[in-house]
C-alpha atoms as an extended CHARMM CRD file, in Angstrom:
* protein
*
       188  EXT
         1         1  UNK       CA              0.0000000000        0.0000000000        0.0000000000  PROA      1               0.0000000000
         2         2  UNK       CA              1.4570000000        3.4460000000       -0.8630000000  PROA      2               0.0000000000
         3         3  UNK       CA              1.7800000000        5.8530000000        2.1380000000  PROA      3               0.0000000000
         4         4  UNK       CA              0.9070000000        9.1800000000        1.1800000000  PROA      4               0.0000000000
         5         5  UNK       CA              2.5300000000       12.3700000000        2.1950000000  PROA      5               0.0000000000
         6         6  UNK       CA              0.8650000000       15.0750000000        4.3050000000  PROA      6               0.0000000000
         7         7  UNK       CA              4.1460000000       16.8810000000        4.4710000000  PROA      7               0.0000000000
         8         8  UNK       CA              4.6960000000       21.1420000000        3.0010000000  PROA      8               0.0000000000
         9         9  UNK       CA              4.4700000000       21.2150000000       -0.6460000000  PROA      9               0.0000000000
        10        10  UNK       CA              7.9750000000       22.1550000000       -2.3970000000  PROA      10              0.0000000000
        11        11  UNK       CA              8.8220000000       24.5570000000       -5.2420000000  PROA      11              0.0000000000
        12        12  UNK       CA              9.3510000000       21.9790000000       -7.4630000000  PROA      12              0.0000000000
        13        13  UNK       CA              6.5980000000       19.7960000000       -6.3900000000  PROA      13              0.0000000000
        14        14  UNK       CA              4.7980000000       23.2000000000       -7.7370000000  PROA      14              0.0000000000
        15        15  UNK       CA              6.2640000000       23.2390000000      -10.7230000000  PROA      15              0.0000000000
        16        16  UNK       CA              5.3680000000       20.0200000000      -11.5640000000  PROA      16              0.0000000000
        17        17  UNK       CA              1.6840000000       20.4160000000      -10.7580000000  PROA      17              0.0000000000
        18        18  UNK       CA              1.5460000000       23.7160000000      -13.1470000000  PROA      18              0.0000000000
        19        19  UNK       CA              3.8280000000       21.6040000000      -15.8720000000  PROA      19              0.0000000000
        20        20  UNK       CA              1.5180000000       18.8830000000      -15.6970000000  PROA      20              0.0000000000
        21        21  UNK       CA             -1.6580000000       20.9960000000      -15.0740000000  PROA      21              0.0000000000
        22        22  UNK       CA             -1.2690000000       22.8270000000      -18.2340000000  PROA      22              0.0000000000
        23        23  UNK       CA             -0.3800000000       20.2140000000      -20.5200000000  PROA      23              0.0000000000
        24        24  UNK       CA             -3.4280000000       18.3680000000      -19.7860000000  PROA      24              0.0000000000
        25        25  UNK       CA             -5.1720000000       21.7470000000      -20.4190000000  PROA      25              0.0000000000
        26        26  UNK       CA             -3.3410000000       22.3290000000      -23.6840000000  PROA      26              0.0000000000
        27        27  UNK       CA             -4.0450000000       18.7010000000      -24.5900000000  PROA      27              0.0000000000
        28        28  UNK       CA             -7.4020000000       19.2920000000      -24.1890000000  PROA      28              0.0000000000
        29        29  UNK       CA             -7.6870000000       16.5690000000      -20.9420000000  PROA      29              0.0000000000
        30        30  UNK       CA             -9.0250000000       17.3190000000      -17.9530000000  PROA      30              0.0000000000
        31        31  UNK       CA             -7.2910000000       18.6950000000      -14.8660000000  PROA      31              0.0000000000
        32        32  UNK       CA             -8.8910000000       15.9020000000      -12.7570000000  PROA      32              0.0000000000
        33        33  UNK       CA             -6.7110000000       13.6570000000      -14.8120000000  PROA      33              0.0000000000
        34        34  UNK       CA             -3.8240000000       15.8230000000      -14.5330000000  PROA      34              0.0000000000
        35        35  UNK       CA             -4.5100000000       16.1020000000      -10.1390000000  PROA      35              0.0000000000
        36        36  UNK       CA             -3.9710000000       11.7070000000      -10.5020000000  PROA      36              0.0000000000
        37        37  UNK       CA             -1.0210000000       11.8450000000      -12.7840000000  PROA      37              0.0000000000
        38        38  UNK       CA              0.5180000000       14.3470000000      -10.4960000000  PROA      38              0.0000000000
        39        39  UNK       CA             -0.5470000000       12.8390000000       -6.9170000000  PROA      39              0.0000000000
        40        40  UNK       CA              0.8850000000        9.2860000000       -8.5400000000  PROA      40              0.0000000000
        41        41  UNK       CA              4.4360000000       11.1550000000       -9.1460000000  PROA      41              0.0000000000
        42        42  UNK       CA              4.5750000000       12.6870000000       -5.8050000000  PROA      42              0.0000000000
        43        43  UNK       CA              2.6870000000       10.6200000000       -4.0640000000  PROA      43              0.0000000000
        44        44  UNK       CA             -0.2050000000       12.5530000000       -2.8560000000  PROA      44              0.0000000000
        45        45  UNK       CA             -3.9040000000       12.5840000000       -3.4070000000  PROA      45              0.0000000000
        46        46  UNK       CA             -5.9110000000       13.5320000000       -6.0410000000  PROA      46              0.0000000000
        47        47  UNK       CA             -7.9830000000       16.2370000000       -4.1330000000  PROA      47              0.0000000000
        48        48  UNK       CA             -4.3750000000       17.4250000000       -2.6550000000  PROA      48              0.0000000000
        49        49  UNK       CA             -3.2490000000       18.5410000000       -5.7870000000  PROA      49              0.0000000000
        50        50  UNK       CA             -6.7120000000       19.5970000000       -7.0360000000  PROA      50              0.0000000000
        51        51  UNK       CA             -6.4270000000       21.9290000000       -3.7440000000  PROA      51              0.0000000000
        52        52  UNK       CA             -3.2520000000       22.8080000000       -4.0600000000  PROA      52              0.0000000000
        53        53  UNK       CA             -3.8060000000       24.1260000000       -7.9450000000  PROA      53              0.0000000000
        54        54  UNK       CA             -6.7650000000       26.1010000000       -7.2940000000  PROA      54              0.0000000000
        55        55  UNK       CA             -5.7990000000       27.7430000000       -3.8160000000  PROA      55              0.0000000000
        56        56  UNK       CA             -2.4490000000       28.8890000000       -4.9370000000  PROA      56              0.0000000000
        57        57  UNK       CA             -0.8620000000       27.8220000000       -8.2490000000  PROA      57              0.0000000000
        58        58  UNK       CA             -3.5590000000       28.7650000000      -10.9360000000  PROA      58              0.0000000000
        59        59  UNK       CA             -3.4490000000       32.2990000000       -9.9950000000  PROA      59              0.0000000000
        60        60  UNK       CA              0.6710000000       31.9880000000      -10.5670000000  PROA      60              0.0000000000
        61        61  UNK       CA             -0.0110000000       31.0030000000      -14.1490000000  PROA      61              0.0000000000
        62        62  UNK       CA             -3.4470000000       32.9010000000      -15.1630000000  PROA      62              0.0000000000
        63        63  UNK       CA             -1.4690000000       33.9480000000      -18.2950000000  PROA      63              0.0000000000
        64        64  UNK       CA             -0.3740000000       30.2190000000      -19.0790000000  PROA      64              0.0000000000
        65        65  UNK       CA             -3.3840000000       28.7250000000      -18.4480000000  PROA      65              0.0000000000
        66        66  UNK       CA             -5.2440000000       31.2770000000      -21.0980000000  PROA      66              0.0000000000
        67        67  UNK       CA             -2.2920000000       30.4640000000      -23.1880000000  PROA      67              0.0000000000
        68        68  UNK       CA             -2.8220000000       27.2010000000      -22.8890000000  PROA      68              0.0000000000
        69        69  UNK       CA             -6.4620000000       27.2550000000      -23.3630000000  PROA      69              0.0000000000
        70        70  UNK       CA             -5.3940000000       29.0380000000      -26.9730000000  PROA      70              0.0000000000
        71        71  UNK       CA             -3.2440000000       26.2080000000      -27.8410000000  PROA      71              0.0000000000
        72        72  UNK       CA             -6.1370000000       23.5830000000      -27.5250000000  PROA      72              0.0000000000
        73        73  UNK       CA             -9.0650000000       25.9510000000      -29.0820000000  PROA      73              0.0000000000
        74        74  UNK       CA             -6.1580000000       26.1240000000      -32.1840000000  PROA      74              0.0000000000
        75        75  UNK       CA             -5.5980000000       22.0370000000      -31.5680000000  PROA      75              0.0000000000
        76        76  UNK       CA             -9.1080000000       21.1770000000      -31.3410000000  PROA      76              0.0000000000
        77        77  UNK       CA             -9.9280000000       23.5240000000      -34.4980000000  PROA      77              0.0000000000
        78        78  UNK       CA             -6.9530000000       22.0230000000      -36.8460000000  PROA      78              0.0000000000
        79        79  UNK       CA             -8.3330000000       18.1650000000      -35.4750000000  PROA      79              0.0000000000
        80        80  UNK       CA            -11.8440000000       19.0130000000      -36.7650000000  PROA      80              0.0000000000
        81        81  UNK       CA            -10.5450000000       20.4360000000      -40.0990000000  PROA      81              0.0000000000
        82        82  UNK       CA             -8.3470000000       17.7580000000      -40.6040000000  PROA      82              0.0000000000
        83        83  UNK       CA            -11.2970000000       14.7990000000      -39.4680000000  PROA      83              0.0000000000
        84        84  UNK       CA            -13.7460000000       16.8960000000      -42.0940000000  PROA      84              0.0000000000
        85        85  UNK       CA            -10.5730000000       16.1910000000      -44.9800000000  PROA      85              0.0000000000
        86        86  UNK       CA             -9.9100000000       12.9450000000      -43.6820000000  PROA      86              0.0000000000
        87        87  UNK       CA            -13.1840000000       11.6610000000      -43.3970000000  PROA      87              0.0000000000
        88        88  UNK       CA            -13.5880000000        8.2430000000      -45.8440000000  PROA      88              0.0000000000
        89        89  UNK       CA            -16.1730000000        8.9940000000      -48.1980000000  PROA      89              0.0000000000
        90        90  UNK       CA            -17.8960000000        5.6640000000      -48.9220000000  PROA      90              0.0000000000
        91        91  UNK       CA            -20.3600000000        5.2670000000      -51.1700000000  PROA      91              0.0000000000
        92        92  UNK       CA            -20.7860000000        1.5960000000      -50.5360000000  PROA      92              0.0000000000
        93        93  UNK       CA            -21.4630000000        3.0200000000      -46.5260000000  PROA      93              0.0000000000
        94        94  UNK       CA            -19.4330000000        1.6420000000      -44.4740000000  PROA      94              0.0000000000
        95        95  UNK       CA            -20.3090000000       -0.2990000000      -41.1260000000  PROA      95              0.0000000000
        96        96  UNK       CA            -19.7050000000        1.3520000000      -38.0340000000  PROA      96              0.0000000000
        97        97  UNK       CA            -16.3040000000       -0.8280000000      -37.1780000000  PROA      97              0.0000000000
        98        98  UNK       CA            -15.2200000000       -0.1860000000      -40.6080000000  PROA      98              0.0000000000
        99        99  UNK       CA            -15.6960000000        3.7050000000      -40.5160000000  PROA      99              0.0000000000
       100       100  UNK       CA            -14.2530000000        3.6120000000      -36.5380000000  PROA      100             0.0000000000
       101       101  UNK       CA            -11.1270000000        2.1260000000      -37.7590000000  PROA      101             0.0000000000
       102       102  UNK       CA            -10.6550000000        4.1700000000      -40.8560000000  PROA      102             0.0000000000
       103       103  UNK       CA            -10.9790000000        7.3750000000      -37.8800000000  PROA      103             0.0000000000
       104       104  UNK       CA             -8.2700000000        5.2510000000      -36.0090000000  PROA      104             0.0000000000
       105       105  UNK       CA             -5.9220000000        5.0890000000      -38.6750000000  PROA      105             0.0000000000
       106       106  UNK       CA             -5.6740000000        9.1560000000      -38.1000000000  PROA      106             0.0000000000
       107       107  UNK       CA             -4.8250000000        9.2290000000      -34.8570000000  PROA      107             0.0000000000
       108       108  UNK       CA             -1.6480000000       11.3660000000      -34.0410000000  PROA      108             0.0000000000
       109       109  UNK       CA              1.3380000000       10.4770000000      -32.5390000000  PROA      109             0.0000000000
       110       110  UNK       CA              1.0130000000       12.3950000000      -29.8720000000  PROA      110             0.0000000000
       111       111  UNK       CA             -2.5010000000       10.8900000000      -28.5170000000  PROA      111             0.0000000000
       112       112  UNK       CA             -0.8860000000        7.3660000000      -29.3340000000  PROA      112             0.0000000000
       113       113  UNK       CA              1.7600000000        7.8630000000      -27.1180000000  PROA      113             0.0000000000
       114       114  UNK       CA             -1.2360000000        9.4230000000      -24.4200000000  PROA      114             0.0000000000
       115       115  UNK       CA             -2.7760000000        6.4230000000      -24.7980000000  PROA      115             0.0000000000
       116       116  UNK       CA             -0.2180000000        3.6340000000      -24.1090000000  PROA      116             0.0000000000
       117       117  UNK       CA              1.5280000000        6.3470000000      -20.9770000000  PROA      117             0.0000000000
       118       118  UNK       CA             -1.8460000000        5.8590000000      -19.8660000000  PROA      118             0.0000000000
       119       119  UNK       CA             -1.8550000000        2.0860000000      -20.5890000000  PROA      119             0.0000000000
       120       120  UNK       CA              1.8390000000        2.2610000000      -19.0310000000  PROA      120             0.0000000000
       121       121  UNK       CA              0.7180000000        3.6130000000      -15.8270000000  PROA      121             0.0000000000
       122       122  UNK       CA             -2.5220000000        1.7780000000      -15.4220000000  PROA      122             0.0000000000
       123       123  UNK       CA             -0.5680000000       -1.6530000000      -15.8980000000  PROA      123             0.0000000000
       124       124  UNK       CA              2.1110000000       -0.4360000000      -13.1080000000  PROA      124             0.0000000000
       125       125  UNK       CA             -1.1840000000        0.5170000000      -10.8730000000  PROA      125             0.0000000000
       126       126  UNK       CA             -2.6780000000       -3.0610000000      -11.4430000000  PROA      126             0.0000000000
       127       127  UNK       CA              0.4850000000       -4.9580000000      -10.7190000000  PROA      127             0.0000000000
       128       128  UNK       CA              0.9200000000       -2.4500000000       -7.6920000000  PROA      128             0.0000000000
       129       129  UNK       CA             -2.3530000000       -3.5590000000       -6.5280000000  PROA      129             0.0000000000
       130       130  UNK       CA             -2.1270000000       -7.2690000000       -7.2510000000  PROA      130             0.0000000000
       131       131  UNK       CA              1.0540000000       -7.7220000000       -5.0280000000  PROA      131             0.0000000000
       132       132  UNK       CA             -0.6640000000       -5.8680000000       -2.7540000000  PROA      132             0.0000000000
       133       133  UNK       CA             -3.8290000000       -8.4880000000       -2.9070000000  PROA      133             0.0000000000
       134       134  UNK       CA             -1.2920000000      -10.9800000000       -2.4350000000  PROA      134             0.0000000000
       135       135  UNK       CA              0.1230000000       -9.7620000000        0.4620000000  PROA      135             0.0000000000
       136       136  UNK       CA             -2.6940000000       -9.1130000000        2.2680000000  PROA      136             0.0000000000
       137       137  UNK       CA             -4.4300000000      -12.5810000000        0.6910000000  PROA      137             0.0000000000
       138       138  UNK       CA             -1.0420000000      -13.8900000000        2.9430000000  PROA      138             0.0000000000
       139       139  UNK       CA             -1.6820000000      -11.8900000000        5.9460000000  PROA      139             0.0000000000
       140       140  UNK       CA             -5.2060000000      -13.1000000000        6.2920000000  PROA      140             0.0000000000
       141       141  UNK       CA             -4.0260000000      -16.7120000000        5.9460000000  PROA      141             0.0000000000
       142       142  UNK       CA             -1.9900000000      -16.0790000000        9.1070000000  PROA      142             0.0000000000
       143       143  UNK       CA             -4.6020000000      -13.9720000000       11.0110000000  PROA      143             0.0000000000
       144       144  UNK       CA             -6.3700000000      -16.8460000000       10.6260000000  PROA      144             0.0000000000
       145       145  UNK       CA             -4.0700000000      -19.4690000000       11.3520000000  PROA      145             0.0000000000
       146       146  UNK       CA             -3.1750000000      -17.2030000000       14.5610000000  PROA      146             0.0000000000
       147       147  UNK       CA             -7.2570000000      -16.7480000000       15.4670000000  PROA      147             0.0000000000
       148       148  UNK       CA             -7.4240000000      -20.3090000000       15.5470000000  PROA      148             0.0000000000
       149       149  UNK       CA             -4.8090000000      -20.4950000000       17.9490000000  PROA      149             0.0000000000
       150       150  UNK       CA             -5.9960000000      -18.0240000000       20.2560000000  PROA      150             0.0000000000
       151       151  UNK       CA             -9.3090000000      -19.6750000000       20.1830000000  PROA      151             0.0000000000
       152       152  UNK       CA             -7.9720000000      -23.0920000000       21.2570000000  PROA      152             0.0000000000
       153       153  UNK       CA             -6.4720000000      -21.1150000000       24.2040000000  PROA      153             0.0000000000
       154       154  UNK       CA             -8.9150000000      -19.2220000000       25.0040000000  PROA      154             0.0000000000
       155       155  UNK       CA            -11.5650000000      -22.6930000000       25.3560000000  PROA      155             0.0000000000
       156       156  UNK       CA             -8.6470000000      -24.3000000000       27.6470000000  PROA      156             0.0000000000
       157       157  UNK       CA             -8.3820000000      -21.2970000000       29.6700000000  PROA      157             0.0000000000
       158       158  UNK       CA            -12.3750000000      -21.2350000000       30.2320000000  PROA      158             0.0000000000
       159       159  UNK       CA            -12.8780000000      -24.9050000000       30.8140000000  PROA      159             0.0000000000
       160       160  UNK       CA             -9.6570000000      -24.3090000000       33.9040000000  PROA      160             0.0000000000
       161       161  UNK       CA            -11.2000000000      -21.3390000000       34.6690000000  PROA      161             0.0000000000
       162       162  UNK       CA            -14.6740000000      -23.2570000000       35.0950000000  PROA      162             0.0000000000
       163       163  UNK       CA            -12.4260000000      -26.1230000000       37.1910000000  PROA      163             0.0000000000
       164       164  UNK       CA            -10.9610000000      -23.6470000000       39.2380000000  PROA      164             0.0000000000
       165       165  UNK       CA            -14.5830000000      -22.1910000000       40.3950000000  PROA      165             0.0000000000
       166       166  UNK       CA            -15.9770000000      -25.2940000000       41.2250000000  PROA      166             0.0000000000
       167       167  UNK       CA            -12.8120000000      -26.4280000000       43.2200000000  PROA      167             0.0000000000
       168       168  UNK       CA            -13.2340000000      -23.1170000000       44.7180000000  PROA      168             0.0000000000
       169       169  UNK       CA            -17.2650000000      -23.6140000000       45.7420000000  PROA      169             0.0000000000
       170       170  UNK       CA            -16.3840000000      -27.0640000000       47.1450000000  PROA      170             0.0000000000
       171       171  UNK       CA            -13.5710000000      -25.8430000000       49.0900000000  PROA      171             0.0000000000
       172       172  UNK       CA            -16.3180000000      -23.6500000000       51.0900000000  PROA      172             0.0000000000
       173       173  UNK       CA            -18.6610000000      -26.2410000000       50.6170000000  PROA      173             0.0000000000
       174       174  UNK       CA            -16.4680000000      -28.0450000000       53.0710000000  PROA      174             0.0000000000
       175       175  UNK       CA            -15.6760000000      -25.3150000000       55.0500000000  PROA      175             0.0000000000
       176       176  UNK       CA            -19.3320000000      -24.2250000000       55.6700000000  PROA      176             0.0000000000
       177       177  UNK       CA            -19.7970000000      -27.7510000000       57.1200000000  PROA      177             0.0000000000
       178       178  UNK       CA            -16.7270000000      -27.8890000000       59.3250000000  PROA      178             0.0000000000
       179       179  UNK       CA            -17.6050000000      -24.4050000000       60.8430000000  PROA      179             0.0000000000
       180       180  UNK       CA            -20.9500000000      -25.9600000000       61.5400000000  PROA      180             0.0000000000
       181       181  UNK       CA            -19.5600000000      -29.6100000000       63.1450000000  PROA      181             0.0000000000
       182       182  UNK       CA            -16.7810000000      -27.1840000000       65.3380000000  PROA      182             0.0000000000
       183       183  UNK       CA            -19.9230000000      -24.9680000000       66.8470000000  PROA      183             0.0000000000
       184       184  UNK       CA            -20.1000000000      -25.9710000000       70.3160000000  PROA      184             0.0000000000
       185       185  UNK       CA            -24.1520000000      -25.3950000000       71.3950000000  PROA      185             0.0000000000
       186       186  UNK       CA            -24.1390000000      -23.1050000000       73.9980000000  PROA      186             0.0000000000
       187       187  UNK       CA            -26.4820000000      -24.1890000000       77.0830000000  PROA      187             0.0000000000
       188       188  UNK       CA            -27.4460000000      -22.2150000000       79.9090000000  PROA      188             0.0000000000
């Protein structure tokens, strides 16, 4: 399990929220995705880099971030131009698989290589979390093993407990009756 840090955020721990930050913007993603990509790399939370952009960092970079913005409006605007010239005419109409993976054949380079980082980290997050399964998977095994244990000791130590307290009731069972055969009757 990764421990997160609580500790004071850093200059460069800064830096690389607003470098990440605004490449997701200018990539046209969405911060949220940026706040996990950045919490992964520094080990912090989501919602503590989400906090930490929008209490203090965005208003360091107001003029990036409308740059930014500019560079996706521009990005977005090329991507439709270029999906309106690349777009297969078919006159035979194409099924829907067909047409999807004449779209695919356009993808850039850039949102390839988006795509498998993101396949990259996902696969290092599901082998994180399957050793981590196993682990714990291997810690239960023992809890139990070590329940067991302690329950086997705790039914001996309740059956001599019950011994002990009916030892102990006989024992003044016994002495109850020799108090009574020692009392001399007192006569007048």
């Amino acid at each position: 399990m990764t421990i997160l840090r609580q500790d004071a955020w850093t200059n460069d721990e800064d830096a690389i929220l607003a470098e990440v930050t605004l490449r997701h913007i200018r990539e046209g993603s969405t911060q949220l995705v940026a706040f996990e990509e950045v919490g992964e790399k520094l080990t912090r939370t989501p919602a503590a880099c989400g906090f930490r952009w929008n209490s203090l960092i965005r208003k360091q970079y107001e003029k990036a971030i409308a740059e930014a913005k500019k560079v996706r409006k521009e990005r977005n605007k090329r991507k439709r131009k270029q999906q309106g010239s690349d777009k297969v005419e078919n006159p035979f109409s194409l099924s829907d698989e067909a047409y999807q993976y004449e779209r695919e054949k356009n993808l850039s380079l850039q949102e390839i290589i988006l795509f498998l980082q993101k396949l990259q980290s996902e696969g290092t997050t599901t082998k994180n979390l399957e050793a981590e399964n196993k682990a714990l998977l291997t810690r239960i095994q023992h809890m139990k093993k070590e329940n067991g244990t302690l329950r086997n000791k705790l039914d001996k130590m309740n059956k001599e407990y019950e011994s002990v307290c009916k030892d102990y009731k006989e024992v003044l069972q016994i002495m109850e009756r020799a108090r009574k055969l020692t009392e001399v009757p007192v006569s007048n």
